[in-house]
N, CA, C and O atoms as a Tripos MOL2 file, in Angstrom:
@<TRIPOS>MOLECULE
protein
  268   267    67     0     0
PROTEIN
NO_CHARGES

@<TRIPOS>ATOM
      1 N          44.8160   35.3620   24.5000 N.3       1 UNK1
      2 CA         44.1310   34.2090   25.0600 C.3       1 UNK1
      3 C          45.1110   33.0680   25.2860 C.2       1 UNK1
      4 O          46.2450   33.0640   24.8080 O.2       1 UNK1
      5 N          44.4220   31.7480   26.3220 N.am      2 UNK2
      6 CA         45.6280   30.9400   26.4550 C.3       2 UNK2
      7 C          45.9150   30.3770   25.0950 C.2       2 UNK2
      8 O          46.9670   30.7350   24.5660 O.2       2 UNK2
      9 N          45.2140   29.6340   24.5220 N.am      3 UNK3
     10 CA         45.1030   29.2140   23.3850 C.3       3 UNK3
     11 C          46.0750   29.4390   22.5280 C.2       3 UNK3
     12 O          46.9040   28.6080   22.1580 O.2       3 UNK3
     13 N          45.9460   31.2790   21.9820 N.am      4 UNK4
     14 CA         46.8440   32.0090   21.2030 C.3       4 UNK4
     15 C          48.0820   31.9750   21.5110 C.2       4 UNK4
     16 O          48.9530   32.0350   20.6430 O.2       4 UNK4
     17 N          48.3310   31.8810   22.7090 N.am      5 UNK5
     18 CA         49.9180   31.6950   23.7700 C.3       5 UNK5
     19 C          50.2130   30.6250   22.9700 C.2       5 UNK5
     20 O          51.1000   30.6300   22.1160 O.2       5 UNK5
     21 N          49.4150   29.6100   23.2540 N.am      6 UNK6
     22 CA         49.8450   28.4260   23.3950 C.3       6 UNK6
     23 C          50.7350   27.8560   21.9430 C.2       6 UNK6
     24 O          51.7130   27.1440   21.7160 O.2       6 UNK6
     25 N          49.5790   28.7710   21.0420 N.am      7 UNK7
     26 CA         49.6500   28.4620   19.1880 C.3       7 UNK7
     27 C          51.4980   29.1910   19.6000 C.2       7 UNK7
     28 O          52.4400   28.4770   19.2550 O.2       7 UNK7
     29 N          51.7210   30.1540   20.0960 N.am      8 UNK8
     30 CA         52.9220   31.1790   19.3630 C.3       8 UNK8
     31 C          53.8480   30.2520   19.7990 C.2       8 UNK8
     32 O          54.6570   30.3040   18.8730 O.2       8 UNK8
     33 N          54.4150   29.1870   20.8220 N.am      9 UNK9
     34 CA         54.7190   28.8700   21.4430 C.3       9 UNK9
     35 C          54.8010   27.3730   20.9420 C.2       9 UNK9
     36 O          55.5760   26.6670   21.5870 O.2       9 UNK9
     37 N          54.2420   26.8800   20.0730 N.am     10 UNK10
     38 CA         54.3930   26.0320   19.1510 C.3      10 UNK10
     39 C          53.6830   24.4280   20.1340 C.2      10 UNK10
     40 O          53.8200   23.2670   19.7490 O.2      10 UNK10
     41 N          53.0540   24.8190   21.2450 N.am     11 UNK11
     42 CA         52.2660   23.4860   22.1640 C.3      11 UNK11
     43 C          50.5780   23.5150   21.3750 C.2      11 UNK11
     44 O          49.7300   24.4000   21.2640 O.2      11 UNK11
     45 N          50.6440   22.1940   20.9730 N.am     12 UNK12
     46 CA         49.4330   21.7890   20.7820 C.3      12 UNK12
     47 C          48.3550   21.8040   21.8870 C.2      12 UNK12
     48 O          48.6430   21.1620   22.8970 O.2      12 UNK12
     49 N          47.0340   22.4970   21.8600 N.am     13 UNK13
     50 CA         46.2440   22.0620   23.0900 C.3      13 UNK13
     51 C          46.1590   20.9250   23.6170 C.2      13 UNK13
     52 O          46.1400   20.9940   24.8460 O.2      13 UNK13
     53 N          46.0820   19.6320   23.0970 N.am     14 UNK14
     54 CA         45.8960   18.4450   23.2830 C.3      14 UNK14
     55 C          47.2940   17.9730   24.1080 C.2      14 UNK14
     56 O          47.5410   16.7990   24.3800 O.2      14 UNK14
     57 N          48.0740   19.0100   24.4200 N.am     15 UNK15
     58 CA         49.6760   18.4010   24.6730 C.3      15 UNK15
     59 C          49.6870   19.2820   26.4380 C.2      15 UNK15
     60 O          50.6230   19.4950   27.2090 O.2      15 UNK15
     61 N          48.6350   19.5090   26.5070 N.am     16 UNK16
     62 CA         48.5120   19.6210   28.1100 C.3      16 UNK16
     63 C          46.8050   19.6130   28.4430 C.2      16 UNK16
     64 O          45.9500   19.3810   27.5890 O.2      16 UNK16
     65 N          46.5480   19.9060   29.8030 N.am     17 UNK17
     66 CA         45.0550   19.3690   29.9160 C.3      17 UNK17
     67 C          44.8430   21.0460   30.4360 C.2      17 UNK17
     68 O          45.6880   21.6330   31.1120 O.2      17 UNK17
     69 N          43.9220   21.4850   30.1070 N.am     18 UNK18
     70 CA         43.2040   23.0330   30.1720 C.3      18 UNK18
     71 C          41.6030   22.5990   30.7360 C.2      18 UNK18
     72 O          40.5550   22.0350   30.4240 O.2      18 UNK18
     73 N          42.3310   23.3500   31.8320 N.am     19 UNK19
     74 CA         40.7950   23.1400   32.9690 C.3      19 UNK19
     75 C          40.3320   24.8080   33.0990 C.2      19 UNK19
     76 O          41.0300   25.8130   33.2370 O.2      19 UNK19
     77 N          38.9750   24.6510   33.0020 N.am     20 UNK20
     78 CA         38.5650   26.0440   33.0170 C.3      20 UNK20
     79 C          37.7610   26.3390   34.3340 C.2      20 UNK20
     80 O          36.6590   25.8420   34.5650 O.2      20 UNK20
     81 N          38.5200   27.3230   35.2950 N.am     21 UNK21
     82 CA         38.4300   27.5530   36.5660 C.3      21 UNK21
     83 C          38.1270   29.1430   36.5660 C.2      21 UNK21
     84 O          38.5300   29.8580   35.6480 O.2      21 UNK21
     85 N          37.2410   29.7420   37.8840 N.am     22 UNK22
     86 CA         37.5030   31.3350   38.0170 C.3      22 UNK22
     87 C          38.6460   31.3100   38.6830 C.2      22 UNK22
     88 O          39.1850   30.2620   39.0380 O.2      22 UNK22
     89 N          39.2440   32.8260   38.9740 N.am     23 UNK23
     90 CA         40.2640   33.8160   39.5110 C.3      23 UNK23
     91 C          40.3470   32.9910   40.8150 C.2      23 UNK23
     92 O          41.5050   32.5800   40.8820 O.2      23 UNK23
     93 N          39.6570   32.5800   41.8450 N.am     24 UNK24
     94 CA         39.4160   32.3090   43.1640 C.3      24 UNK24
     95 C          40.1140   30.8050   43.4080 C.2      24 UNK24
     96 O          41.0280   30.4300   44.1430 O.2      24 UNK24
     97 N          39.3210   30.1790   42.5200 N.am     25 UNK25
     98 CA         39.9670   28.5020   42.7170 C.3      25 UNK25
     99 C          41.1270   28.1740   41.4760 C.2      25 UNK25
    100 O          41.6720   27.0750   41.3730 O.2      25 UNK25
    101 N          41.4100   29.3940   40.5130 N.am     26 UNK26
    102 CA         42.5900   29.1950   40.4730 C.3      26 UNK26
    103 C          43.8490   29.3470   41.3450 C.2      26 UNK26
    104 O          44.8270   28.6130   41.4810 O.2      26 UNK26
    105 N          43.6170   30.1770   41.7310 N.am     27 UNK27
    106 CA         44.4990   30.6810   43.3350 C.3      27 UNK27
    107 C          44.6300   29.3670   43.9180 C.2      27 UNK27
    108 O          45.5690   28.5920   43.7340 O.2      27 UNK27
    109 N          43.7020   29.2000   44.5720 N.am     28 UNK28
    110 CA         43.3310   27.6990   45.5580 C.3      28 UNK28
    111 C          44.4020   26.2230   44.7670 C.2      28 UNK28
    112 O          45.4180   25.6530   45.1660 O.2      28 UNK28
    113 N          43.7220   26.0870   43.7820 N.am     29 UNK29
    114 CA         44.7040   25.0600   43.1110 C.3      29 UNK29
    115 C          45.6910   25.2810   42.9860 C.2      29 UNK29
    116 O          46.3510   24.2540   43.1420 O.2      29 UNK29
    117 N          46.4430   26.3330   42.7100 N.am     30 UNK30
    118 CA         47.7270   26.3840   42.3950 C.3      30 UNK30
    119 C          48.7920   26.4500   43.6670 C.2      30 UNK30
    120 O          49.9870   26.1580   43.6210 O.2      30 UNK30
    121 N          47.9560   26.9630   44.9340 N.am     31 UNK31
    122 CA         48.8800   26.5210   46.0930 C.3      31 UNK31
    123 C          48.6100   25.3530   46.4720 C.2      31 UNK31
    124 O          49.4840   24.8850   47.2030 O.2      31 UNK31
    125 N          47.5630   24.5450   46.2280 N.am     32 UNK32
    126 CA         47.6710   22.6990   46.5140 C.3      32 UNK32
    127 C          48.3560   22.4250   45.7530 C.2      32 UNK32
    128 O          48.6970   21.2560   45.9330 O.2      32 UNK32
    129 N          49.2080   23.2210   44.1900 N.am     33 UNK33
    130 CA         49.9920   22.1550   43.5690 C.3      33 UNK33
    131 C          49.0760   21.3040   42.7450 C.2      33 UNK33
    132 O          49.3930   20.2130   42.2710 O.2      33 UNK33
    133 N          47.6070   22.0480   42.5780 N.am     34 UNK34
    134 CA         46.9270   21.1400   41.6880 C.3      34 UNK34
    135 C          47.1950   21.4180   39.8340 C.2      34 UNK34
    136 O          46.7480   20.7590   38.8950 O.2      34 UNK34
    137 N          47.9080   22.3960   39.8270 N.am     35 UNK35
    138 CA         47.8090   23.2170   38.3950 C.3      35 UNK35
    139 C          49.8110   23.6130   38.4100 C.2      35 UNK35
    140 O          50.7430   23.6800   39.2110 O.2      35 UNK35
    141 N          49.5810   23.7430   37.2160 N.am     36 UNK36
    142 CA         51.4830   23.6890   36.7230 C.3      36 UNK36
    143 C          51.5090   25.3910   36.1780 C.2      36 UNK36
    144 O          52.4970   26.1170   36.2840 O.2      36 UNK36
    145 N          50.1010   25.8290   35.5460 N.am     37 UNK37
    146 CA         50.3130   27.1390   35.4120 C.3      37 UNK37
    147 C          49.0300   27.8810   35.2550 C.2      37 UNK37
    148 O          48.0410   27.2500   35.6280 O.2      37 UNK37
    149 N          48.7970   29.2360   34.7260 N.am     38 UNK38
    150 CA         47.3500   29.7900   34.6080 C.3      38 UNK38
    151 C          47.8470   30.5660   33.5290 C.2      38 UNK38
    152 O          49.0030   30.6220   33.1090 O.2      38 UNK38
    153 N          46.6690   31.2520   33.0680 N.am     39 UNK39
    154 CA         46.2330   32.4270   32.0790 C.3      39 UNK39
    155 C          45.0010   32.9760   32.7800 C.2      39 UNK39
    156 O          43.8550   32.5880   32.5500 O.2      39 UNK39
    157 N          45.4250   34.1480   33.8750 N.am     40 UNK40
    158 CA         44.3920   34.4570   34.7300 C.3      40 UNK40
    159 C          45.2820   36.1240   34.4880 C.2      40 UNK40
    160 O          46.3770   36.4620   34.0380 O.2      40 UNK40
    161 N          44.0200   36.8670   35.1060 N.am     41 UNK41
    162 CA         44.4240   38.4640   35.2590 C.3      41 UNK41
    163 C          44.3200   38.8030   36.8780 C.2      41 UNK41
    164 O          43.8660   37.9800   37.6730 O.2      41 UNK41
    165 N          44.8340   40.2160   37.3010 N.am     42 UNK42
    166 CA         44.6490   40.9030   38.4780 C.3      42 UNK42
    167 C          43.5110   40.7090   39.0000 C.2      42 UNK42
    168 O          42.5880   40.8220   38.1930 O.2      42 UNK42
    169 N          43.1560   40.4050   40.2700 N.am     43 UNK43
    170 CA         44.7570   40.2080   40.9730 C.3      43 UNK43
    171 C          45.0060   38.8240   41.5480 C.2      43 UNK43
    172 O          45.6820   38.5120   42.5280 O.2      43 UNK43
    173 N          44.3110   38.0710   40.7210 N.am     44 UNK44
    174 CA         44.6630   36.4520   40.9650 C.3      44 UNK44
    175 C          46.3270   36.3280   40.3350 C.2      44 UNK44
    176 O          47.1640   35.4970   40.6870 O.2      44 UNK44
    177 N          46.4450   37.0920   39.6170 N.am     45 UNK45
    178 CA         47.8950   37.2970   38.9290 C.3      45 UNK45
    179 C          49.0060   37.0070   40.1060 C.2      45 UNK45
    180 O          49.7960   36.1150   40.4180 O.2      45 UNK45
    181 N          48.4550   38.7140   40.7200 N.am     46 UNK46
    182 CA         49.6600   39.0390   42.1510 C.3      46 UNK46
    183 C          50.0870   37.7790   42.8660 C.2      46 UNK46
    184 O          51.2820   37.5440   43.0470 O.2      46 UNK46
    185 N          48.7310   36.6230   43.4460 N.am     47 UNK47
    186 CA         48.9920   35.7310   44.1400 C.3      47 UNK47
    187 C          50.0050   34.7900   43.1800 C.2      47 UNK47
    188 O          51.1850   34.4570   43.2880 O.2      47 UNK47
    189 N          49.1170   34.5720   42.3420 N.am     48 UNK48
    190 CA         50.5460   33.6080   41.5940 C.3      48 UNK48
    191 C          51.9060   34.1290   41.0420 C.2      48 UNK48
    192 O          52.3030   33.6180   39.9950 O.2      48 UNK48
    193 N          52.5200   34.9120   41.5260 N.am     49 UNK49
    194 CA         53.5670   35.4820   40.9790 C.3      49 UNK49
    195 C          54.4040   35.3260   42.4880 C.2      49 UNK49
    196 O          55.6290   35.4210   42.5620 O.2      49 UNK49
    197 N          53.8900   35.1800   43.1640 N.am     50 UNK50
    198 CA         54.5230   35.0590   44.8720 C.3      50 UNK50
    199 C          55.4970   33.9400   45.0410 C.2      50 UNK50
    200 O          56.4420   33.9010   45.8280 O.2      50 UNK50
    201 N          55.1190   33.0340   44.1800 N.am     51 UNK51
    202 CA         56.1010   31.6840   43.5630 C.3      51 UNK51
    203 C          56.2780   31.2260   42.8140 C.2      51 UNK51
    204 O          57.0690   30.2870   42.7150 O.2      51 UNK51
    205 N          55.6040   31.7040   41.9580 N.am     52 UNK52
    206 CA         55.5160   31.3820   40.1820 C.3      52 UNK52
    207 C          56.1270   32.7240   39.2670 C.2      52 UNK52
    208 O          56.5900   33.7670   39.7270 O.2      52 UNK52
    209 N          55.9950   32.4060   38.0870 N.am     53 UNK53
    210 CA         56.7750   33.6160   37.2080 C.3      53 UNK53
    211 C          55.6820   33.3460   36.0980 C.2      53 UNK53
    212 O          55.1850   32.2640   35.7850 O.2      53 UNK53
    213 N          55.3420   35.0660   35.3910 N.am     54 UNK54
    214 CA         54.8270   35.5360   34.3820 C.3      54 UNK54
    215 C          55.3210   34.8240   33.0220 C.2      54 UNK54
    216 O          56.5470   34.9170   32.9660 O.2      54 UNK54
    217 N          55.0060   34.4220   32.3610 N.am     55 UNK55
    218 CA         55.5150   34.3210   30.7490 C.3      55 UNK55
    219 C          54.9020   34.9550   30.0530 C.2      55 UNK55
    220 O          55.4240   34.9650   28.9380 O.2      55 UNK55
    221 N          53.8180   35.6600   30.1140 N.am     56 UNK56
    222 CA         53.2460   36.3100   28.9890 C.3      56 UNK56
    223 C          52.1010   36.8930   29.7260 C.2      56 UNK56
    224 O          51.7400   36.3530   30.7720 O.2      56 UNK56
    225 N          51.3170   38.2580   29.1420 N.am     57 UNK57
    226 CA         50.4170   39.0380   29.2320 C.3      57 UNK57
    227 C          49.3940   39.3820   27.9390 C.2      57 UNK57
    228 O          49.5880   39.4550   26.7250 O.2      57 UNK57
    229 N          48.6180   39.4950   28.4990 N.am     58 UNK58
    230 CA         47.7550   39.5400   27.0370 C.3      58 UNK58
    231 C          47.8930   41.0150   26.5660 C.2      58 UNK58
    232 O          46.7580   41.3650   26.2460 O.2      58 UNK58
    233 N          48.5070   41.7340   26.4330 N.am     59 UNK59
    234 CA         49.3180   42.7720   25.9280 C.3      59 UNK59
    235 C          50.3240   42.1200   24.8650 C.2      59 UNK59
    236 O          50.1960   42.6140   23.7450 O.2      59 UNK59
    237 N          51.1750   41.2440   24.9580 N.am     60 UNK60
    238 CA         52.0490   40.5320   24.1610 C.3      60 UNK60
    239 C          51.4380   39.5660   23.7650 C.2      60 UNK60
    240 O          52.3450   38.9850   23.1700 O.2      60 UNK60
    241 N          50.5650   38.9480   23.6460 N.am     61 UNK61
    242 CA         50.0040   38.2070   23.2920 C.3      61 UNK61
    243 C          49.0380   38.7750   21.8450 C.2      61 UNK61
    244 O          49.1340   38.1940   20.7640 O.2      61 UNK61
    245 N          48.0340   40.1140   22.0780 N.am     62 UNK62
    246 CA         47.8250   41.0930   21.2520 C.3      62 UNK62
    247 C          49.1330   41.4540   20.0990 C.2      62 UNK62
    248 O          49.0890   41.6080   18.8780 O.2      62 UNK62
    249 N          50.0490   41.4980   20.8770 N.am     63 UNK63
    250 CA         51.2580   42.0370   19.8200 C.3      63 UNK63
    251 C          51.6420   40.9270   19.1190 C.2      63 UNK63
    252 O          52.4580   41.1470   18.2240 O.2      63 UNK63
    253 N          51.1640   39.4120   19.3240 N.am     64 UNK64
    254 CA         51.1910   38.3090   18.3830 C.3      64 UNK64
    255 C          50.3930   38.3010   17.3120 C.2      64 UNK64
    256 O          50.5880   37.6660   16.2760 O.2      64 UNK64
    257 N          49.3910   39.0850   17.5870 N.am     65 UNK65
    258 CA         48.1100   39.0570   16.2470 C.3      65 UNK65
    259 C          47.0500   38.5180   16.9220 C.2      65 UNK65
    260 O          46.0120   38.6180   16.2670 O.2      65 UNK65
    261 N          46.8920   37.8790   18.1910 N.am     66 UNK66
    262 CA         45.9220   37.4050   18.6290 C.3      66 UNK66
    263 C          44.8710   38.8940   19.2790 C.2      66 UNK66
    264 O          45.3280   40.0300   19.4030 O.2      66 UNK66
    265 N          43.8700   38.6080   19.5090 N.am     67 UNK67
    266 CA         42.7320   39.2850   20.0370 C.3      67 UNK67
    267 C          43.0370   38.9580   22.0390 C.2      67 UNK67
    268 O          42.2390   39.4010   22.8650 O.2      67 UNK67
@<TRIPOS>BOND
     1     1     2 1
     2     2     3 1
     3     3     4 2
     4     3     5 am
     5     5     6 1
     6     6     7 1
     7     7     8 2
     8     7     9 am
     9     9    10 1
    10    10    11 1
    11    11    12 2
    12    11    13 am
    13    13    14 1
    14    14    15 1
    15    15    16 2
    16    15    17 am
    17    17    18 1
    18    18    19 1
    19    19    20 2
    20    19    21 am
    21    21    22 1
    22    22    23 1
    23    23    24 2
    24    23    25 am
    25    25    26 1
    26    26    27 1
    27    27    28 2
    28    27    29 am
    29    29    30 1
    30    30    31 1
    31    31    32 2
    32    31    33 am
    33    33    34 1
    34    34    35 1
    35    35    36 2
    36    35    37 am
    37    37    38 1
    38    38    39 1
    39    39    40 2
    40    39    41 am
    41    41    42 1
    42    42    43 1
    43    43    44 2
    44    43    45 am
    45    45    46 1
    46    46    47 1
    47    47    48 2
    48    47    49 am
    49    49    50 1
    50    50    51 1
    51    51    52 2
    52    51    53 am
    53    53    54 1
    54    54    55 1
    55    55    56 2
    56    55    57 am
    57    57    58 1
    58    58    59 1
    59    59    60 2
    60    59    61 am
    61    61    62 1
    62    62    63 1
    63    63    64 2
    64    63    65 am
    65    65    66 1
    66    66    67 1
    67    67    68 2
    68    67    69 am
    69    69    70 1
    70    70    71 1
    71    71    72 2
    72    71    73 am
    73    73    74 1
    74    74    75 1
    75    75    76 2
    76    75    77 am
    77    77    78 1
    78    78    79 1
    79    79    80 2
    80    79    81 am
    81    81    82 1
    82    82    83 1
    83    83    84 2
    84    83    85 am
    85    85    86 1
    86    86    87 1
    87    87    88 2
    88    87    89 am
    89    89    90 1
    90    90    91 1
    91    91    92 2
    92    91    93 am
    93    93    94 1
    94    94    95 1
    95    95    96 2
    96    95    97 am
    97    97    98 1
    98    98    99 1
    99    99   100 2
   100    99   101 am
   101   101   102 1
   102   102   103 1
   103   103   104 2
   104   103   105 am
   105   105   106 1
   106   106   107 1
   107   107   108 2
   108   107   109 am
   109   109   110 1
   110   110   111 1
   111   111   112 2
   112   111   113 am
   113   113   114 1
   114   114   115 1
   115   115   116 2
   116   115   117 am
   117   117   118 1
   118   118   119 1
   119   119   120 2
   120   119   121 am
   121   121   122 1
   122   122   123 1
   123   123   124 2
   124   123   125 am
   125   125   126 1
   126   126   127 1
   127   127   128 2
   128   127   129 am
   129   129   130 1
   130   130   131 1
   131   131   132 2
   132   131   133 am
   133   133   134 1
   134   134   135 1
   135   135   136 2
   136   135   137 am
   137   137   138 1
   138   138   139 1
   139   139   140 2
   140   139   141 am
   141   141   142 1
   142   142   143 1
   143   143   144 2
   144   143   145 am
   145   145   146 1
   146   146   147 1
   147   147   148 2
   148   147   149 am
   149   149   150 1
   150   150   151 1
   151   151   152 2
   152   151   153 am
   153   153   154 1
   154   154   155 1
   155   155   156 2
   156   155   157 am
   157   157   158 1
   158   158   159 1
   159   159   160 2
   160   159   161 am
   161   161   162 1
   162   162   163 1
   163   163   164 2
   164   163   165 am
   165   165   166 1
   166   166   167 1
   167   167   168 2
   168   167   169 am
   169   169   170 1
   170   170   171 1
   171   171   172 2
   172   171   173 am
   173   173   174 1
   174   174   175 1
   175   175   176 2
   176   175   177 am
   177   177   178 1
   178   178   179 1
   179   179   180 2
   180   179   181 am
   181   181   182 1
   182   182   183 1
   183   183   184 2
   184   183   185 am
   185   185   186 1
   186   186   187 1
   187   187   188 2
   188   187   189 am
   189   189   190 1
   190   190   191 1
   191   191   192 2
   192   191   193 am
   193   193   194 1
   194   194   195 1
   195   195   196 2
   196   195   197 am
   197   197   198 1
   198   198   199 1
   199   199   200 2
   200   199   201 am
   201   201   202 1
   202   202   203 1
   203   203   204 2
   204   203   205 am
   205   205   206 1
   206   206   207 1
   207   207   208 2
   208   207   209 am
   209   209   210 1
   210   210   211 1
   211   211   212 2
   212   211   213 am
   213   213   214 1
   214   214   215 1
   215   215   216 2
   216   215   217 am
   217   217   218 1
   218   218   219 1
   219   219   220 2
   220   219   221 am
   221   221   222 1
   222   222   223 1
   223   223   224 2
   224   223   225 am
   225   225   226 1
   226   226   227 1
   227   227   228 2
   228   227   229 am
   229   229   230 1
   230   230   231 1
   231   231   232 2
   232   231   233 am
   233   233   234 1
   234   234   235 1
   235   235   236 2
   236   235   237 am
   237   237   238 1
   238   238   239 1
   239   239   240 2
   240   239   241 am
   241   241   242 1
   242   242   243 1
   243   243   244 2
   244   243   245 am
   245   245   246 1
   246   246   247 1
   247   247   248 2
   248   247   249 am
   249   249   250 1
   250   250   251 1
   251   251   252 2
   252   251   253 am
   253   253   254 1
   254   254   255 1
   255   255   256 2
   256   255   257 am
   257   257   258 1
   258   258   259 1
   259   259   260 2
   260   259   261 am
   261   261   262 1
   262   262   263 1
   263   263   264 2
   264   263   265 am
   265   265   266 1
   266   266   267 1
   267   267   268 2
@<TRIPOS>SUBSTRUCTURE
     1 UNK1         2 RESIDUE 1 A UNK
     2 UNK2         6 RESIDUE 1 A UNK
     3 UNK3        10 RESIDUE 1 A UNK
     4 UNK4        14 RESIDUE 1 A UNK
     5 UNK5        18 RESIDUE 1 A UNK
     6 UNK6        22 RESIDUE 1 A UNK
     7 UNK7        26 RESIDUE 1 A UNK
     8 UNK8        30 RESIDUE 1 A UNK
     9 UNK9        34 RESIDUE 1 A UNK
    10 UNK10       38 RESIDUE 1 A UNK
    11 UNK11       42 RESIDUE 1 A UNK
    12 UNK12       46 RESIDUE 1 A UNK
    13 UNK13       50 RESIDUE 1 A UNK
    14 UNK14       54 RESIDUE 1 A UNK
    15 UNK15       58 RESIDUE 1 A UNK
    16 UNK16       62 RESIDUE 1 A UNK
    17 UNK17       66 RESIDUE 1 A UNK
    18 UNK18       70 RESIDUE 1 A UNK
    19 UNK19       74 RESIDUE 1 A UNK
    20 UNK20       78 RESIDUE 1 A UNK
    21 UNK21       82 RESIDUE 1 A UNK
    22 UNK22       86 RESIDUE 1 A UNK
    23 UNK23       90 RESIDUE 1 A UNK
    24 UNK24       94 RESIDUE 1 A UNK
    25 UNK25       98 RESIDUE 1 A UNK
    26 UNK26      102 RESIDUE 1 A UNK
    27 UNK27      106 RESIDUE 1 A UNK
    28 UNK28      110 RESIDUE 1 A UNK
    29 UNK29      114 RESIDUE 1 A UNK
    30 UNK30      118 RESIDUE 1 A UNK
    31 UNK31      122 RESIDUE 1 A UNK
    32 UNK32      126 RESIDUE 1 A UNK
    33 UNK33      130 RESIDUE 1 A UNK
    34 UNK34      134 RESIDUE 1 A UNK
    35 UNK35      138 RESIDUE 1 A UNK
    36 UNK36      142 RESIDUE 1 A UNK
    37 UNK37      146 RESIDUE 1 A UNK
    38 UNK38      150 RESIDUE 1 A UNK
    39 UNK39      154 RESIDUE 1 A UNK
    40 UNK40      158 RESIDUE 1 A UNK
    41 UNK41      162 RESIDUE 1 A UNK
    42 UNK42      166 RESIDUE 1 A UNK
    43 UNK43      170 RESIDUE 1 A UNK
    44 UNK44      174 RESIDUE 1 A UNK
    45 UNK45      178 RESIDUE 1 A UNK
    46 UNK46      182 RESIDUE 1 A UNK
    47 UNK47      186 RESIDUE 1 A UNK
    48 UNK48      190 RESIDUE 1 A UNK
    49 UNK49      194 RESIDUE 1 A UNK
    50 UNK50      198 RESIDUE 1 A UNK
    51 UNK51      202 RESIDUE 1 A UNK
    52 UNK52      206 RESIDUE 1 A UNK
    53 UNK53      210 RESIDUE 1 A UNK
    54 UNK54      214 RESIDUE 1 A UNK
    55 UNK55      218 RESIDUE 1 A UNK
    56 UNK56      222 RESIDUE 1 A UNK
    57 UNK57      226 RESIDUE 1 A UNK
    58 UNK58      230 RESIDUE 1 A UNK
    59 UNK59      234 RESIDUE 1 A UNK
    60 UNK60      238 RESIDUE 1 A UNK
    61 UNK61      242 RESIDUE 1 A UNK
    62 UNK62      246 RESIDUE 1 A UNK
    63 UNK63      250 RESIDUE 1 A UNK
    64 UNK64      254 RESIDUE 1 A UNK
    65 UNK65      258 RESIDUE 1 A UNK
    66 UNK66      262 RESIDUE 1 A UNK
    67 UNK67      266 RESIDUE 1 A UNK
């Protein structure tokens, strides 16, 4: 989860603003440049990877102890 990312990673939630959007208008925002990053899956993924870069999967994220 983002959350769990966020804990391993040592950022307080309160130390960025977490807007909760679907797959569709995350896409949308992130090519206006409205959003700095996501925690979204396939295949809203694919689009953001076209100019953006992966840091984590919830596969590794699981391998943190998180759910």
């Amino acid at each position: 989860s983002l959350l769990a990312a966020l804990k391993h990673w040592g950022i307080k939630p309160g130390q960025v603003e977490i807007v909760n959007l679907q797959p569709p208008a995350i896409i949308a925002a992130w090519q206006r440049g409205d959003i700095d990053g996501a925690y979204v899956w396939a295949p809203a993924v694919n689009a953001l990877e076209k100019d953006g870069k992966v840091l984590t999967d919830s596969e590794q994220v699981g391998q943190w102890g998180a759910p």
